[in-house]
C-alpha positions in Angstrom: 0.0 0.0 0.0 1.5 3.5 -0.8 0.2 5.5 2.3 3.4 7.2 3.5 4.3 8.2 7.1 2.7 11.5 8.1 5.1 12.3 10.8 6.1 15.9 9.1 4.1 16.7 6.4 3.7 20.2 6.9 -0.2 22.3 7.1 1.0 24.1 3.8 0.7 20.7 1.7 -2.9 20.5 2.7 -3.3 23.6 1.4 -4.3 25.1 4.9 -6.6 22.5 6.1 -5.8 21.4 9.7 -5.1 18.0 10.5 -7.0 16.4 13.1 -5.3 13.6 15.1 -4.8 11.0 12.8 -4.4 7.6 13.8 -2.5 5.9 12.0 1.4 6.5 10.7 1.2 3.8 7.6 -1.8 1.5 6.8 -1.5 -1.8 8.2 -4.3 -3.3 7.2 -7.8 -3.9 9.2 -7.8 -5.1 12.5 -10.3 -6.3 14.8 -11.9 -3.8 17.2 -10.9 -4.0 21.0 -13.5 -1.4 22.3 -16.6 -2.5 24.5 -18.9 -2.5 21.3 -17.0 -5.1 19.8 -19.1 -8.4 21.1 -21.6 -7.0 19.3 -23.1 -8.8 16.4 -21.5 -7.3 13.0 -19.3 -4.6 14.4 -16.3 -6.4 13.3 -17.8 -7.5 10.1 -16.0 -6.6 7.1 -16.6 -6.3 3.0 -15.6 -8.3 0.5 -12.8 -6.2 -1.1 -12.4 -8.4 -4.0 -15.7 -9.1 -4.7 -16.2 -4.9 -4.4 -13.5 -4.0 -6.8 -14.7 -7.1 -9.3 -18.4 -5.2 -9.4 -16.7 -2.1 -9.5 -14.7 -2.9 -12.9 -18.1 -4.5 -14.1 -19.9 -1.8 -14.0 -17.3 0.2 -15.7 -18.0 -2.4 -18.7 -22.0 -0.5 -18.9 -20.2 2.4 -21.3 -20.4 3.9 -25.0 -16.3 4.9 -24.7 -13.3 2.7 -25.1 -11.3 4.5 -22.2 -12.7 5.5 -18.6 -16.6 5.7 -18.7 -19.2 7.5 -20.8 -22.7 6.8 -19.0 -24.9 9.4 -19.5 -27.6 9.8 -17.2 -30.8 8.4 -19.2 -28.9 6.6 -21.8 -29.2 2.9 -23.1 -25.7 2.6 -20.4 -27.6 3.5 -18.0 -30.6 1.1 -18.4 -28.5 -1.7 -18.7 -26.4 -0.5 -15.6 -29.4 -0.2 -13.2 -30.9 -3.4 -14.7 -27.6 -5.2 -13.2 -27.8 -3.6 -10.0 -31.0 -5.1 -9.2 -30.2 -8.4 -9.9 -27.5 -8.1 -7.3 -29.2 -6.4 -4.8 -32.4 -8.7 -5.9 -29.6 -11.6 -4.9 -28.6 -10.1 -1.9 -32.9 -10.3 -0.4 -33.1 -6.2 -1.0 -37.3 -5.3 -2.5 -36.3 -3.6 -5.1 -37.7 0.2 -6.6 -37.9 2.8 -8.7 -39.3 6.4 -7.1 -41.0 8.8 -9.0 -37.5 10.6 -9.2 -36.2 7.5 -11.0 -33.9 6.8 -8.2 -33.3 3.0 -7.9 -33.7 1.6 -4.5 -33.1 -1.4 -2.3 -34.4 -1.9 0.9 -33.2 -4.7 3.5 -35.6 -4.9 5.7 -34.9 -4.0 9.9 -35.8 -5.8 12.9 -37.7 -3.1 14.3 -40.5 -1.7 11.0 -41.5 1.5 13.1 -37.5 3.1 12.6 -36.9 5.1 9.2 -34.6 3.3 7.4 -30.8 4.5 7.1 -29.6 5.7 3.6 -26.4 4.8 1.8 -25.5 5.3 -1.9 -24.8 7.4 -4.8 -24.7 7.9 -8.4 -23.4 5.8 -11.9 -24.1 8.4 -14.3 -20.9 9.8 -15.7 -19.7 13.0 -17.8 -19.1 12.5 -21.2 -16.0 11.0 -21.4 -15.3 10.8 -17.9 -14.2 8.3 -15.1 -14.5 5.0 -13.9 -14.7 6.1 -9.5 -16.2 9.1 -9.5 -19.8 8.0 -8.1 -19.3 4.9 -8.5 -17.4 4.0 -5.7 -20.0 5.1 -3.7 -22.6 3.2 -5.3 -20.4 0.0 -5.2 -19.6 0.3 -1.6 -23.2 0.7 -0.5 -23.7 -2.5 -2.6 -21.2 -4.2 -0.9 -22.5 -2.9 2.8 -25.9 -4.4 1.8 -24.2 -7.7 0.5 -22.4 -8.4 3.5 -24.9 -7.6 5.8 -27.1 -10.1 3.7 -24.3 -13.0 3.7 -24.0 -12.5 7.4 -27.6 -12.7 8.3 -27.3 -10.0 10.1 -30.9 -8.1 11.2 -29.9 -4.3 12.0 -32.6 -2.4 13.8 -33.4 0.0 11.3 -34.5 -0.8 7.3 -31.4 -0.2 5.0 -32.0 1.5 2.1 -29.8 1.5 -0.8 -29.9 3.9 -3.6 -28.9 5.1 -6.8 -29.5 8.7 -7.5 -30.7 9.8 -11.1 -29.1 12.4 -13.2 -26.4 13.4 -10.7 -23.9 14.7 -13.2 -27.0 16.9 -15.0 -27.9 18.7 -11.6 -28.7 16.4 -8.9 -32.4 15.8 -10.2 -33.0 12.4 -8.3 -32.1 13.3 -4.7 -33.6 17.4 -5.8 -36.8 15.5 -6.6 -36.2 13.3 -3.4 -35.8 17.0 -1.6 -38.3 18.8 -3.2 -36.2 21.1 -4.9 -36.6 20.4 -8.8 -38.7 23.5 -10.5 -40.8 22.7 -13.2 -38.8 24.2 -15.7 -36.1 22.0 -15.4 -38.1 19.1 -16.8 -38.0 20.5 -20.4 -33.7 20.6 -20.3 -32.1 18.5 -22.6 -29.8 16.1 -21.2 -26.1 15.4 -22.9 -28.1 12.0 -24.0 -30.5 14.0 -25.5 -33.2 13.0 -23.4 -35.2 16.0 -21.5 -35.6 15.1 -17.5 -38.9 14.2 -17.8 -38.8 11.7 -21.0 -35.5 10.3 -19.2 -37.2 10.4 -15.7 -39.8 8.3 -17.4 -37.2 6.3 -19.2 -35.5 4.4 -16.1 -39.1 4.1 -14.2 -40.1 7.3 -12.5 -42.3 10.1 -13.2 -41.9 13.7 -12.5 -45.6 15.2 -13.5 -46.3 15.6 -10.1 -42.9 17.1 -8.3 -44.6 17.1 -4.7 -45.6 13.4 -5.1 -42.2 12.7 -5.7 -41.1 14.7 -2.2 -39.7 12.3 1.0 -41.1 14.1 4.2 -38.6 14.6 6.6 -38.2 12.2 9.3 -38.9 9.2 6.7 -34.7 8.8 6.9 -32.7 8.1 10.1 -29.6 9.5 8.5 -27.4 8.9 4.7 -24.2 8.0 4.3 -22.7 8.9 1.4 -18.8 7.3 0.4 -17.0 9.2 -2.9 -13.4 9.6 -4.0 -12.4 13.0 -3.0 -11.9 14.7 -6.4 -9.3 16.7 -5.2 -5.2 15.5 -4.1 -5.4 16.5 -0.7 -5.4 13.0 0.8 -3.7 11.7 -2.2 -0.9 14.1 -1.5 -0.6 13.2 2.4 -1.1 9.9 2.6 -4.2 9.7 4.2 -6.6 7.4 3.8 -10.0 8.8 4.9 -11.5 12.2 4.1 -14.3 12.6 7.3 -16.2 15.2 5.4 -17.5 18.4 7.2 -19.6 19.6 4.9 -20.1 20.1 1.0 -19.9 23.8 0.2 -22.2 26.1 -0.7 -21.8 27.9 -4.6 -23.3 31.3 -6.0 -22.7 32.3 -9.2 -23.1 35.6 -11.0 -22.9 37.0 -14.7 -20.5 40.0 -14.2 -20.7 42.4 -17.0 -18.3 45.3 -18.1 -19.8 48.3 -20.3 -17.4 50.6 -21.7 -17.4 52.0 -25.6 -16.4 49.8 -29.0 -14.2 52.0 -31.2 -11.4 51.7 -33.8 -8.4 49.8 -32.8 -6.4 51.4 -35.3 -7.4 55.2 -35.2 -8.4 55.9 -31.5 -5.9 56.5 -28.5 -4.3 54.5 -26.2 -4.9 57.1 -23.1 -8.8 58.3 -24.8 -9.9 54.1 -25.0 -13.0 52.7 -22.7 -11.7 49.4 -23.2 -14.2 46.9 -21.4 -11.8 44.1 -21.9 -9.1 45.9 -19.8 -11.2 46.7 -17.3 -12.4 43.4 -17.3 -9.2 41.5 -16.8 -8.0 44.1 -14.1 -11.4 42.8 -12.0 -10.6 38.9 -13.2 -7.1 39.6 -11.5 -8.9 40.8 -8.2 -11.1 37.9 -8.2 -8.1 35.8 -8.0 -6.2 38.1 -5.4 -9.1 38.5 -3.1 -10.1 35.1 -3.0 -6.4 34.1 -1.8 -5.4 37.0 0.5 -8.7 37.3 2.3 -8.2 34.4 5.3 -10.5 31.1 5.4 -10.8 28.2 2.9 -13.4 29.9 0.0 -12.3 29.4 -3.7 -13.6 32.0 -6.7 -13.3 31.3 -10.2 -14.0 33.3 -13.3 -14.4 30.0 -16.3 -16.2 32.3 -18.7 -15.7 34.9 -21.3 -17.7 37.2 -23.9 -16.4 40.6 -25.8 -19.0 42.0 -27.9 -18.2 42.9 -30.5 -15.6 40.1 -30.8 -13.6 41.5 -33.6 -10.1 41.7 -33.4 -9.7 45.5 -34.8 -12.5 47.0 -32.5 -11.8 47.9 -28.7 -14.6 46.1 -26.6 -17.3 48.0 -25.7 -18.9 44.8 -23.6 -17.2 42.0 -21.8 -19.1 39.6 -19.9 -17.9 36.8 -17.3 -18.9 34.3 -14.9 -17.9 35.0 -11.3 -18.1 31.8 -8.6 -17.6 32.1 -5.2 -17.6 28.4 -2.6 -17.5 28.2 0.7 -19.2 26.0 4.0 -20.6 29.5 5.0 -22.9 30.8 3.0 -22.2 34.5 4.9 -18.1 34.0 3.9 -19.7 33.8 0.0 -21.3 37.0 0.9 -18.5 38.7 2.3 -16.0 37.5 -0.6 -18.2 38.6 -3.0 -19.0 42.5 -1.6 -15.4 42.6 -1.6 -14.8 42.0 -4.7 -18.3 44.1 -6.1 -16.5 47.1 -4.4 -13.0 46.5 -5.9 -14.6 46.5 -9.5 -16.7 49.2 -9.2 -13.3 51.0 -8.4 -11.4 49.9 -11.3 -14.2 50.2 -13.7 -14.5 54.0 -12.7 -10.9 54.4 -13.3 -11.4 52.9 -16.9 -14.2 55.2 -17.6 -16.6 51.9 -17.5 -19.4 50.6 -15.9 -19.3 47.2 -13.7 -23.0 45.4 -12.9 -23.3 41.9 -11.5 -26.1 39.6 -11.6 -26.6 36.6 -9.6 -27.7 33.3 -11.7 -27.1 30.3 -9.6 -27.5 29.3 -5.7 -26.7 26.4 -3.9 -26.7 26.2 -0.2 -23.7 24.7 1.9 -24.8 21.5 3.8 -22.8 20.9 6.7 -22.7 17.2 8.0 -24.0 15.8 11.1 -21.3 16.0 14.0 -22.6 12.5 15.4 -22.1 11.2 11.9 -18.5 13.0 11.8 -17.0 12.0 14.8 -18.7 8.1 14.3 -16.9 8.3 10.9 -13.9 9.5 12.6 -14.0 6.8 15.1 -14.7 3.8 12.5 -11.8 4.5 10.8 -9.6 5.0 13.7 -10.9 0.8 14.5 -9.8 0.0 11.5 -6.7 1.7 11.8 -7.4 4.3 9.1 -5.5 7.6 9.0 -8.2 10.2 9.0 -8.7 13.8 8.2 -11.5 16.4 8.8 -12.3 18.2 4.6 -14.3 20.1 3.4 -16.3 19.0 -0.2 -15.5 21.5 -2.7 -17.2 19.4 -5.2 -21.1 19.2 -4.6 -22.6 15.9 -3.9 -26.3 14.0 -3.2 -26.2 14.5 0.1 -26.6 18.4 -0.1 -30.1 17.8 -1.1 -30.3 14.9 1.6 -29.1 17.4 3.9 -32.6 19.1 3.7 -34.3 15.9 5.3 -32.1 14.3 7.5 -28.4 14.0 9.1 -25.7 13.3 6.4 -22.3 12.0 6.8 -19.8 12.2 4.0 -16.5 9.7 3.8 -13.6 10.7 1.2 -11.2 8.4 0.0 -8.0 9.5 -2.1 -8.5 10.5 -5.9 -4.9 9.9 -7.8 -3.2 12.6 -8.7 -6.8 14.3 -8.0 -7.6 13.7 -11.1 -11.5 13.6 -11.5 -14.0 13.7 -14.6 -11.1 11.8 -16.4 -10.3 8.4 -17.6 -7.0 8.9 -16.2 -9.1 9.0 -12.9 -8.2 6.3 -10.2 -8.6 4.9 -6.4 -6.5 1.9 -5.6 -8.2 -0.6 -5.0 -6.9 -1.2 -1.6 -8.6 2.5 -0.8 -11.9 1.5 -2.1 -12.3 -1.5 0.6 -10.5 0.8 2.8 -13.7 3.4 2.6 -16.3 0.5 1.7 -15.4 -1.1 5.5 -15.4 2.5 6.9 -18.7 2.7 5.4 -20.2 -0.9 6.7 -19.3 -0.4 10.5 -20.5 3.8 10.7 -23.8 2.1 9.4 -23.9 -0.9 11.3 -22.5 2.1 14.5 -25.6 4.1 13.4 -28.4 1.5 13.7 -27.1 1.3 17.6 -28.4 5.4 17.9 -32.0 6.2 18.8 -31.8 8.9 15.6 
């Protein structure tokens, strides 16, 4: 296994996340709990690893690309995917469904049928041309936690419910529906496999004409556990191998845009020019400084571009750009962004131009349950895990879970932190690593009066 020693690895190569106490200096490989809880039955169970990472390269197989995995949510790749889930989690004694969000579920029943049930999944669907982990991980270790649990004949207290979200990669519809957060609208947007949500909705089972119908109530979950490859190198980089997720950050986005007066490249003055592109990349250049100088861990990104009127011999007299702003703290966002509304107001004025931003996008932070944390934290110390507290820059399922009931998040390492890639990768040894982490926070869960 390739975890190093993390006896002096510096803060600054966690780009300025604090390490909690770890617990581990290299892996050694699982070991059998000593604490008080362990007499009892299934806390020391344990996945299959090989049987994970075998279903884990199967499913990569369900794909339209030669390299990494192209699985569009909707597509024929996707039908045939979910159709092979069910017979495994149909082999494994699970009921299985399809909500009207065309999320797939399995459900092992508990011994106790007045507890909600506790969640644990993810998603399939990929980017176009994108990875073989991202999601699917996830979805292969909550297969895997049902599986064993099954083999073992083990009857937790609560129901477990397994699920596979819909259209993650195309906005999050299945768990939004799940939430109650999908708009009408957004059932006429085209899909990248062509499909609009509510033809694809229908296509893998569910049915979106009524959106409240396809709401959960809160208190109809216990709790979800979600496991994912981090997406980032952060654990990669410090050989670690657990992420214990705080929370998945919140995102706002705005369209800035940059009035100032097309002319004649050729024939009008350098010192007499409105140039809205200047003034444009002066505020894309405070963006960047602001976000990095102003203390905390919030990222902003400008990723798009527009001079109108385009033409290489006349001075722009519009530029527009996106302007995103993350953070756990939704206030932070706030804050970031007023800053840098008042620093480009400035440097517009001193380009004779005009600066105006309009918001477009919001997504709320969702913290994650500290019961859920510091059980995740503590599984993994069992198992003799290195651990770290992270935050998700990347959003995920459980933010809409977050809405109905107590989340918990576990990372493991991303390669290189590559992600949306074929060139994406978890060893395989991290995947059962997480999966195990996964089994024995659920089976510490169903102990909790939630």
């Amino acid at each position: 296994m390739r975890r190093r020693e993390l006896a002096g690895i510096g803060l600054a190569a966690l780009g300025g996340w604090a390490l909690r106490p770890v617990v581990a200096a290299a892996r050694r490989g699982p070991t059998t709990p000593t604490d008080a809880t362990s007499d009892r039955r299934g806390r020391d169970l344990l996945v299959d690893g090989q049987r994970l990472n075998d279903r884990l390269r199967h499913l990569a197989s369900f794909s339209s690309a030669e390299s990494g995995t192209t699985r569009l949510a909707y597509s024929d790749e996707d039908l045939a995917a979910r159709a092979w889930l069910t017979d495994r989690l149909e082999e494994a004694g699970a009921t299985v469904s399809v909500d009207r969000g065309a999320n797939l579920l399995g459900r092992l029943a508990g011994s106790d049928p007045s507890r909600p049930p506790l969640l644990i999944g993810s998603h399939i669907d990929s980017v176009p041309a994108g990875g073989s982990y991202d999601g699917q991980v996830g979805t292969m270790a909550a297969l895997e936690a049902v599986t064993a649990i099954a083999d073992a004949g083990l009857a937790t207290r609560h129901p477990i419910e397994f699920v596979v979200w819909a259209n993650e990669e195309g906005g999050k519809t299945g768990s939004r529906a799940f939430a109650g957060e999908v708009w009408a609208f957004e059932l006429d947007i085209v899909t990248a496999s062509g499909y609009r949500i509510d033809e694809g909705t229908r296509r893998l089972g569910g049915d979106l004409s009524d959106l409240a119908a396809a709401r959960r109530d809160s208190g109809t979950i216990a709790a979800y556990l979600e496991l994912h490859v981090e997406q980032g190198f952060v654990l990669d980089r410090a050989g670690i191998d657990i992420g214990v997720v705080e929370g998945i950050v919140g995102i706002k986005r705005w369209t800035a845009t940059v009035d100032g007066f097309a002319n004649h490249a050729g024939t009008t003055p350098m010192d007499q020019r409105q140039d809205a592109m200047v003034a444009a990349a002066r505020i894309i250049d405070i963006v960047h400084r602001i976000a990095r100088e102003t203390p905390g861990r919030q990222v902003a990104t400008v990723g798009r571009l527009a001079a109108e009127p385009g033409a290489p011999n006349v001075i722009p007299g519009r530029v527009t750009f996106s302007l995103e702003i993350r953070d756990l703290e939704m206030s932070k966002i706030d804050d970031v962004f007023e800053e840098i509304r008042r620093a480009a107001e400035r440097v517009a004025g001193e380009a004779e131009t005009r600066v105006g931003f309009e918001q477009f996008y919001e997504s709320r932070a969702a913290p994650t349950d500290p019961r859920l944390r510091d059980l995740i934290e503590g599984e993994a110390a069992r198992l003799d895990h290195a651990s770290l507290r992270m935050p998700s820059g990347a959003g995920h399922d459980a933010q809409s879970v977050a809405l109905l009931a107590p989340v918990g998040m576990i990372f493991v390492p991303s390669r290189d932190g590559i992600s949306h890639s074929p060139l994406e990768f978890t060893e395989p040894e991290d995947v059962t690593a997480g999966a195990n982490v996964l089994l024995r926070t659920l089976l510490a869960l169903d102990e909790l009066d939630l």
